[in-house]
Each structure stands twice: as C-alpha cells, then as structure tokens.
ROVEX-118654 format. One record per residue (C-alpha): residue number from 1; x, y, z. Coordinates in nm, 3 decimals, decimal comma. Layout:
N
bapa:xx:yy:zz
NUM:X:Y:Z
...
END
This chain:
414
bapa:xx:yy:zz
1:0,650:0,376:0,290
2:0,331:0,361:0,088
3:0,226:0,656:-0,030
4:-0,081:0,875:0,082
5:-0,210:0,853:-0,291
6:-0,197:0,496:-0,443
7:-0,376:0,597:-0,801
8:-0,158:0,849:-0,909
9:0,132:0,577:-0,915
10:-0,067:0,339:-1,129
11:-0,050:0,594:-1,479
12:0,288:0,623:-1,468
13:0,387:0,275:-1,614
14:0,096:0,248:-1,835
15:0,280:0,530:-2,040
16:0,584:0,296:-2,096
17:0,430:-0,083:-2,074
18:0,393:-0,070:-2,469
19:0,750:0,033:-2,533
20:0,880:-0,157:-2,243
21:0,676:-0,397:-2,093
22:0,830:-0,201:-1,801
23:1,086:-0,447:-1,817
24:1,393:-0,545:-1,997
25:1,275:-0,933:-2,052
26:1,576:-1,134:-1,896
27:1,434:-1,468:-1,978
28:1,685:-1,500:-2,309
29:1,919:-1,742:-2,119
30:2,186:-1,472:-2,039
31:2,306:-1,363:-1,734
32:2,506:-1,122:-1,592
33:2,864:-1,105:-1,484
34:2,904:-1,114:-1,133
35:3,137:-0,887:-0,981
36:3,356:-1,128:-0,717
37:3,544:-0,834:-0,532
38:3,613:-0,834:-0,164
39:3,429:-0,425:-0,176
40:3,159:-0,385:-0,351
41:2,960:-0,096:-0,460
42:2,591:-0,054:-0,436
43:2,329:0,185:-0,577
44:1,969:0,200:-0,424
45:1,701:0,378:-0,590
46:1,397:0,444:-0,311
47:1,106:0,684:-0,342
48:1,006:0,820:-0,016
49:0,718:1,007:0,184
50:0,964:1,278:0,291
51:1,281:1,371:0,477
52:1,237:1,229:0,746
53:1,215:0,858:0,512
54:1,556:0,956:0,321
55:1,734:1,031:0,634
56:1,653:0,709:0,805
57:1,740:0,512:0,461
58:2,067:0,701:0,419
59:2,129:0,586:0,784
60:2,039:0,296:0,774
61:2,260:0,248:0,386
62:2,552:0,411:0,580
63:2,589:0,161:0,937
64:2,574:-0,167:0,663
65:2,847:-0,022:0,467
66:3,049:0,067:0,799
67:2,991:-0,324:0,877
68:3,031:-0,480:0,549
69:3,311:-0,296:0,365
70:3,034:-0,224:0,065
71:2,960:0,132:-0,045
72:2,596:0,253:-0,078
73:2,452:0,517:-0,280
74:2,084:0,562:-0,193
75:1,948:0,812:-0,435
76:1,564:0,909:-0,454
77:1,361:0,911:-0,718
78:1,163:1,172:-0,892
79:0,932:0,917:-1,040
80:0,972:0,589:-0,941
81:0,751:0,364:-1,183
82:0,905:0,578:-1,499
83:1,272:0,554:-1,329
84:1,304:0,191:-1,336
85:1,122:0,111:-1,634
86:1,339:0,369:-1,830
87:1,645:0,175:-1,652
88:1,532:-0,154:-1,732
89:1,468:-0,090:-2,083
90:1,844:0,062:-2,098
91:2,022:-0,230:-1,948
92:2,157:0,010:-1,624
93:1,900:-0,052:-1,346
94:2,021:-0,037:-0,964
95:2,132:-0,255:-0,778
96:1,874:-0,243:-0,528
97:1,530:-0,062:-0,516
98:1,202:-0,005:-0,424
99:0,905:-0,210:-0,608
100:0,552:-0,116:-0,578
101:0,270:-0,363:-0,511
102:0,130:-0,253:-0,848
103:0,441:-0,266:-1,046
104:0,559:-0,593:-0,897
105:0,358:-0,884:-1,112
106:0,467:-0,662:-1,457
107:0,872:-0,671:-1,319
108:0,853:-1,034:-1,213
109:0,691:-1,181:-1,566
110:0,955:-0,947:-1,743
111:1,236:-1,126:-1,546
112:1,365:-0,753:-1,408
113:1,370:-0,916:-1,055
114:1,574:-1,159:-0,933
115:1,436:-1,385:-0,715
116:1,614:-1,423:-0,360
117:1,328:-1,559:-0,136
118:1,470:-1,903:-0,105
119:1,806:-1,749:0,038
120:1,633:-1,591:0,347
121:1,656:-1,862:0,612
122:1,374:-1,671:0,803
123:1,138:-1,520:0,549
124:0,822:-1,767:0,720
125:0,857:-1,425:1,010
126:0,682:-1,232:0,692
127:0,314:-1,341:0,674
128:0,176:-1,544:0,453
129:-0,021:-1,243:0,349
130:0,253:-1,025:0,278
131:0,485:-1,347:0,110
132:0,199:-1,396:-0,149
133:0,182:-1,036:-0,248
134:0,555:-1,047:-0,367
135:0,542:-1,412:-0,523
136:0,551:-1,514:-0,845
137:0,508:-1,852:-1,056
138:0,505:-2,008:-0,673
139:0,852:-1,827:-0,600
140:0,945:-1,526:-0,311
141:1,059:-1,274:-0,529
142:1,138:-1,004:-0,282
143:1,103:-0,922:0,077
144:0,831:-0,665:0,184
145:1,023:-0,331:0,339
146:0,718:-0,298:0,562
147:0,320:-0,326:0,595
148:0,050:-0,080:0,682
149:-0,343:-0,171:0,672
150:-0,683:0,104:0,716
151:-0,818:0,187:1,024
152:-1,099:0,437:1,108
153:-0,926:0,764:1,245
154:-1,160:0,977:1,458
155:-1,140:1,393:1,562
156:-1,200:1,331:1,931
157:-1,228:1,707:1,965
158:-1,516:1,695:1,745
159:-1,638:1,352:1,853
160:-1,709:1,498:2,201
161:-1,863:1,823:2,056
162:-2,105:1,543:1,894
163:-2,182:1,443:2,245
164:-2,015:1,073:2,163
165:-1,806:0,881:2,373
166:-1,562:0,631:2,310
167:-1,868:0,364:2,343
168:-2,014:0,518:2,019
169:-1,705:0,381:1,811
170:-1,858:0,258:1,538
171:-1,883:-0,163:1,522
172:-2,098:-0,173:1,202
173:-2,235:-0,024:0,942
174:-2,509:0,073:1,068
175:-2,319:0,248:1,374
176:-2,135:0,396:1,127
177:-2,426:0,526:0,900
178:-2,581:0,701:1,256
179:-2,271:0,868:1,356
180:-2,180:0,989:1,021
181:-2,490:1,154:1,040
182:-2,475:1,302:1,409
183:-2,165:1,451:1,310
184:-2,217:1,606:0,994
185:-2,284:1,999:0,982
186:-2,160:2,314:1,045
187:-1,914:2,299:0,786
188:-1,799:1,930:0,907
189:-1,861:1,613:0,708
190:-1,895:1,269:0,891
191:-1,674:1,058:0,710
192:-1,418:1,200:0,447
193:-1,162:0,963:0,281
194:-1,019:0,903:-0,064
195:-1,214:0,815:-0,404
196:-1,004:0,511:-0,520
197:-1,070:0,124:-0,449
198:-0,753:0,151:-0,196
199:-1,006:0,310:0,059
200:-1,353:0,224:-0,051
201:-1,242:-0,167:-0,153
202:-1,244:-0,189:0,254
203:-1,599:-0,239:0,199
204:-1,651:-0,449:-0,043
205:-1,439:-0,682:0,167
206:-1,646:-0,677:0,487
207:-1,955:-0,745:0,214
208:-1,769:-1,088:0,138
209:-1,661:-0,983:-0,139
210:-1,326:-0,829:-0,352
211:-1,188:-0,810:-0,703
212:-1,054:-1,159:-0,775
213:-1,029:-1,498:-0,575
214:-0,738:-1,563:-0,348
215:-0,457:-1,739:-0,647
216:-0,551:-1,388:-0,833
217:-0,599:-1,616:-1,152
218:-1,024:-1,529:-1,157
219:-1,215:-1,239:-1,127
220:-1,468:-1,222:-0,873
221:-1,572:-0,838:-0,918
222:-1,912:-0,854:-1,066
223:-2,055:-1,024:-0,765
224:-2,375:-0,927:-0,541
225:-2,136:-0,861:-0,216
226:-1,943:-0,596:-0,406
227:-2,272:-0,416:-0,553
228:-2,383:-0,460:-0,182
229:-2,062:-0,266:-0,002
230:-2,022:-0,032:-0,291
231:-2,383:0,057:-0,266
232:-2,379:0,143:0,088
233:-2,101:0,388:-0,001
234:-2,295:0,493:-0,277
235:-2,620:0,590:0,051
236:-2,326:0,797:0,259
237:-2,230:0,953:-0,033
238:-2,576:1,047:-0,119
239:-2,688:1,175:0,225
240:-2,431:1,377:0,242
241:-2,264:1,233:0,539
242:-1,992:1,110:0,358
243:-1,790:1,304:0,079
244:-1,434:1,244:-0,101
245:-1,156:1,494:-0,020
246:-1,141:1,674:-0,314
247:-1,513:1,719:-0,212
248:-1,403:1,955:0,084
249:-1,152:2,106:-0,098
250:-0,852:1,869:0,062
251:-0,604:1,665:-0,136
252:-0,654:1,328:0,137
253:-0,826:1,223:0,442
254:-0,588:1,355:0,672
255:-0,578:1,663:0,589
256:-0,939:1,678:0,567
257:-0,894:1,555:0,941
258:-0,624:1,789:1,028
259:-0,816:2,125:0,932
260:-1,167:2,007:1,140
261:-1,371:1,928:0,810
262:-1,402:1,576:0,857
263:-1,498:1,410:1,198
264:-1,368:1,050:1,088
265:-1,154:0,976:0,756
266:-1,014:0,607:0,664
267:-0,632:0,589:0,675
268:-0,362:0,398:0,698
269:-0,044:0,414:0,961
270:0,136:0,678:0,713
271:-0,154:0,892:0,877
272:0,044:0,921:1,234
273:0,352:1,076:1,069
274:0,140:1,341:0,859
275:-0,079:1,450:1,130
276:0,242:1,485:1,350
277:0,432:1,708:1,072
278:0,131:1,921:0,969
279:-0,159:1,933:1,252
280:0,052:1,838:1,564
281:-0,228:2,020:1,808
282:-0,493:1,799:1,625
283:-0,629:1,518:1,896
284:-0,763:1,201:1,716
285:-0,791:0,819:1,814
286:-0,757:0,545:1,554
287:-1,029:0,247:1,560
288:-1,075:-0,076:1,386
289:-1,298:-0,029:1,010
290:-1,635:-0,140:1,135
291:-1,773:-0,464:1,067
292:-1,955:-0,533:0,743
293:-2,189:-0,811:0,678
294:-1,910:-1,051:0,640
295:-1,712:-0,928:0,972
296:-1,427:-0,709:0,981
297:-1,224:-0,613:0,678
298:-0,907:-0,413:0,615
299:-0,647:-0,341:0,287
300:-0,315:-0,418:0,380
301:-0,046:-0,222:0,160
302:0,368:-0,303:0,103
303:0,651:-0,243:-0,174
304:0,910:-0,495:-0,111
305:1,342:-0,451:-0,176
306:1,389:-0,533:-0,542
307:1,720:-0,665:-0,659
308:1,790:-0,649:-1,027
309:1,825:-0,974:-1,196
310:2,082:-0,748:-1,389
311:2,297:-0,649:-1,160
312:2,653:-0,705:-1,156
313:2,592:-0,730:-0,690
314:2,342:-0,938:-0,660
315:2,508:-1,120:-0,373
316:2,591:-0,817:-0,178
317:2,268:-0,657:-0,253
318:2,026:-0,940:-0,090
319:2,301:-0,882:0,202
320:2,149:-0,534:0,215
321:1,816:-0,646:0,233
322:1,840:-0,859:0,469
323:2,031:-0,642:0,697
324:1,737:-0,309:0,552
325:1,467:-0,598:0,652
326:1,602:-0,700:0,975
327:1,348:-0,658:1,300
328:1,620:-0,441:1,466
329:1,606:-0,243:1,170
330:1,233:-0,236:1,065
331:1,151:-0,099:1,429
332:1,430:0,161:1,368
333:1,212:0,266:0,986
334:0,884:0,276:1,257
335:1,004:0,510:1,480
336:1,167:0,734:1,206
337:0,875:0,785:0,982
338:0,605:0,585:1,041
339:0,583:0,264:0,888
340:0,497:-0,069:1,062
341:0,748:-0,343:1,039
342:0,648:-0,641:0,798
343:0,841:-0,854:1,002
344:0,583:-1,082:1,246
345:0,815:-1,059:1,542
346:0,922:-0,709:1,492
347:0,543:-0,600:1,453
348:0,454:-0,738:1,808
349:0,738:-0,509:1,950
350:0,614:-0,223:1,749
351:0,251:-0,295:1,906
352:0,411:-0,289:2,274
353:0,559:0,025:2,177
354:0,276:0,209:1,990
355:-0,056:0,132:2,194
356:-0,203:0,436:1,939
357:-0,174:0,186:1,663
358:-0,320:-0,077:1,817
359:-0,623:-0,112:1,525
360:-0,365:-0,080:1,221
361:-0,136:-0,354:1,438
362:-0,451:-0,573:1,488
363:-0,589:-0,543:1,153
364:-0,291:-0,726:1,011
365:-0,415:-1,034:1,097
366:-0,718:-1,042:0,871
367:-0,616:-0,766:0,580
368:-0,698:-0,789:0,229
369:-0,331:-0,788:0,010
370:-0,288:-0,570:-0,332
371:-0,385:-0,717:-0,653
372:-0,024:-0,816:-0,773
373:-0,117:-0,946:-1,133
374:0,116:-0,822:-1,464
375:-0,067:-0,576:-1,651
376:-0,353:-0,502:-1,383
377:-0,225:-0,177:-1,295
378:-0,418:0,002:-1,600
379:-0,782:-0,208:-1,514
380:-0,705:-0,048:-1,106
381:-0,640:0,264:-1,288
382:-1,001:0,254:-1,484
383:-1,186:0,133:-1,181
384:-1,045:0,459:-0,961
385:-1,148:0,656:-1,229
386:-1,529:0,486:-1,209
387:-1,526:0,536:-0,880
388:-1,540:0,886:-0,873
389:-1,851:0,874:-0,999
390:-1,974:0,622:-0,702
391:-2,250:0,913:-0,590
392:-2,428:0,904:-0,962
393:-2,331:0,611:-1,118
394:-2,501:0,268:-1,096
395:-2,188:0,031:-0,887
396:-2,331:-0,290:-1,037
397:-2,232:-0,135:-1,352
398:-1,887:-0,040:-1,224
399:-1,821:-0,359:-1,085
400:-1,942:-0,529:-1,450
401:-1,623:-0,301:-1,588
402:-1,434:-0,401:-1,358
403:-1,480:-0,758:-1,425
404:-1,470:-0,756:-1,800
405:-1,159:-0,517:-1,809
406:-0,958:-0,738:-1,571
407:-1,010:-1,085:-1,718
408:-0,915:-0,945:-2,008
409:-0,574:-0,861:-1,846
410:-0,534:-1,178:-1,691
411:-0,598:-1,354:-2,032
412:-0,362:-1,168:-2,182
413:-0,122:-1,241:-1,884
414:-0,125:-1,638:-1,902
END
C-alpha cells in the first residue's frame, strides 16, 4: 500500500546511494545458482500501512504455499529503502519484495531486479500507465501490487454547516477558490493537504504541465503551466483558505479531516482505511480533483513485487507474484486494507463493489504516474523541501531548481 507520507521514504536511500548505488550491480556476467527442488523456500520482505496489511499478506503467503508445496516467510520491514539496499550490497536480498516507485529506476540500472514481465501471459490487464512506471530500458521489470490516485475528500458535516450542497462540488478552480473560502473559519481551514509535490503536483498537471515529458528522458519543470498551477496554490495558501497539515498542527490530510479542522483535504484511497480505524463517526464524500486549465488531473501511485535477480527462487518467486497479483487476489488486498487493485479487470469489480470510491476508480483513467528515473529520488527530495516554502517563496524559482537539479540527474543517469 502506498504510504500516507511519500517524502519521508525518499532520504532514506540517498544515505546509502554513494556506498551502494542501492544496488549490488549484477551486470558482471554472473548469475546465480538456481535451486531446482520440487519445495522451495521463499522469503518476502513487505513494508506495510498496518496490521490489518500484514495479516492479509501473511494470508495471502500462507493459501499459495498450501497450493504450491513452497514455504513463505513474509517478514516486515523496519525500513524498507535501507533494508534492501543494505541486502543488496551484502549479496543476501529476499527472494521477493516490495519496490517503491522511487526506488525502482536506481534497482533496475543496478541490475538488483530481475526482470519477469515477458513471463506474464496477461500483464496488457495492467495499464499502460502503471506498465511504464515499472519499465526499464523498454523491459516490464515487475508487476504493480496495486494502484491508488488523489481525489478531493470533503467533511459533509461541515459542508452542510457551510450551507453547500452536493451541487457546490467543486469543478474548477475557481469553484474551488470560492468554497475554500466559504468554509474557512471558526477554527476550520478550507482545504488542508500535504506540502510535497505528491499532493500539490495535482496541479501543475491540470495547468498542462509536470516535471518531465512522458519517456522521462527531458525535463519539462521550468515551464509557464507549472509557475501557473503552483502559483494558484501559492493565492490559497496566502488567503488563508488553504494551509499544510503541519499548519494545523496534524501530521496529514486525514487527520486534519478526521478532527473537523479541515473541510476538504486531497487524498488518496489509503484515506478510506485511516478514517475507518481512527475517525469511524466522521461522515465525508470523496470527489474528483477539480478541473484545471488543462482539464482534470490526478497522481496515480504503485510499488510493484520485486524479485531479486539474485535469488537462488526466482522461478517459484514470479509464481508468487503472479498468484499475490491475481484479480481474485488483488480484490481480496481491497477489501482487507484498502488498496485498489492494479489489475484493469479486477479494478472494474472493485468499482461495482465500492460506489464510495467511485472518483479514485475514475481517476485512473487519466492519472499522472511517479517519476521512475535512477537517481531522481534526491532532486524529489529537494523539490519537497522547496515546497514548503510555496506561501513565501517565488514558484518560478522553485520550478527553475527543479529543472536544473533534475537534468543534472538524468545526465548523470545516461
């Protein structure tokens, strides 16, 4: 499941990219043994959102081995990124784990993965969207575990107190800019959400514009659709009818939702199973991100099923994943914890199933993947860190960062 924070995953690597490369660099010509044994034994390294994530993985570990004769050991990690870098660099990585969108590209070029795409029959059921994220030098690398995109999640409680009705769902900016407003005060704020690119990127999409072109092999950052969407962000943030959680003393948007100081927050699906856990009594509706100059715009997040290029079960561990990314057992994940199958066919059942999620389902179609390039992690990192200072700080000079940090990492990269 993608995690409620995406920027406190991206230092994590950066740490060990020097020593490591976070990555063991397979490309020598070797290759491992492979164990031929009719039983086979399997360890899976996942990081997960909570309990109820763990169980459904342990489940899930325990009915393949109970059909295939393989053992599984699913162990979670403390800290993912540092975990498998630490692993790679010492030769003793699992056999089968989970690889963030962010990490991916730096795994790939190090030859940590190996590549099983072309051995799924039926991997054209995962969009194209979700395909490219986890492809590399024109190769499927892995299989994505699951998607999730933004919507625009809304106190209806509060809403109504506003004197709004569902017709006042915001379809623009401008709608959005007016409501913000109506609803701010008395200790409420408008629109609360996060203060990293993985939120406020939404709208430099619906300006026309986003961080590099769609082969991610240019930059397109410093461009005068990103100045435009930041700066409109920047006018919210300035009016006061928009803030960042840590502005209202909450750690994310849904908890800022949960406790009644924000009326509307941007989120993705993981918000269902939080608001469930911690503000069950909380009422709230999810609609699509209004529409920016450009039309409608969304961020569509993944980590996909690694399997180590050194493992001694690589066979029997792309077995796993296919049975892990089967629809039967995607819609299974979705109804344990949360997470919408990446699956085409499988997400259609989950939209029958979950009419609450009809905007995340429906933004799918038109979502914005992760930047997946090898050594981009630290420029995301930097431009997060610019962007708390959207309020203050001039975005065209953000976005000229931005651009001159992150062809430097793709010139370094080729």
């Amino acid at each position: 499941m993608v995690t409620r924070t995406a920027a406190a995953a991206l230092a994590t690597c950066a740490v060990l990219l020097t020593a490591t490369g976070c990555s063991s660099n397979f490309d020598k010509g070797d290759d491992t043994a492979q164990d031929t044994a009719g039983k086979q034994h399997l360890t899976v390294l996942i990081a997960t959102s909570g309990d109820a994530e763990t169980q459904a993985v342990k489940k899930a570990a325990a009915a393949y081995a109970k059909k295939s004769g393989n053992t599984v050991d699913v162990q979670v990690a403390k800290d993912m990124n540092q975990q498998l870098a630490q692993s790679f660099a010492g030769h003793k990585p699992p056999d089968v784990f989970y690889v963030n969108s962010d990490q991916f590209a730096n795994y790939a070029k190090g030859g940590s993965l190996y590549p099983y795409g072309d051995r799924i029959a039926d991997a054209d059921d995962f969009s194209q969207q979700l395909r490219t994220s986890f492809s590399y030098d024109g190769k499927l690398v892995c299989l994505p575990k699951d998607t999730s995109t933004l919507g625009l999640a809304i106190n209806t409680d509060l809403w109504k107190k506003a004197g709004l009705t569902e017709k006042d769902y915001p379809k623009t900016w401008d709608d959005l800019r007016k409501v913000a407003a109506k609803l701010t005060g008395g200790g409420v704020t408008g629109l609360v959400t996060s203060d990293e690119f993985q939120r406020l990127g939404v709208f430099m999409k619906e300006a026309g514009g986003w961080i590099t072109d769609d082969g991610q092999t240019k930059m397109t950052a410093d461009t005068a659709q990103n100045a435009e969407g930041l700066t409109y962000v920047q006018s919210l943030l300035k009016s006061g009818s928009m803030k960042f959680a840590k502005q209202v003393d909450t750690s994310w948007g849904g908890e800022a939702l949960g406790k009644g100081k924000a009326a509307m927050t941007i989120e993705g699906n993981w918000l269902a199973g939080g608001m469930k856990l911690d503000y069950p009594d909380v009422k709230y509706a999810i609609a699509p991100l209004p529409s920016g100059p450009a039309g409608q715009g969304t961020l569509a997040f993944s980590n996909c099923w690694g399997v180590a290029a050194e493992s001694a079960h690589r066979d029997a561990g792309v077995d796993l994943v296919t049975y892990l990314t089967s629809a039967e057992q995607q819609l299974a994940f979705a109804d344990a914890f949360g997470v919408m199958p990446s699956r085409t066919s499988a997400l259609k059942t989950y939209a029958d199933r979950e009419p609450g999620a009809k905007a995340w389902v429906d933004g799918s179609a038109y979502a914005q993947g992760p930047v997946t390039i090898a050594g981009f992690d630290k420029v995301l990192s930097q431009f997060n860190t610019d962007l708390q200072s959207l309020r203050t700080a001039d975005p065209k000079k953000i976005l000229a960062d931005l651009q001159r940090n992150g062809e430097q990492a793709i010139a370094k990269g080729n």
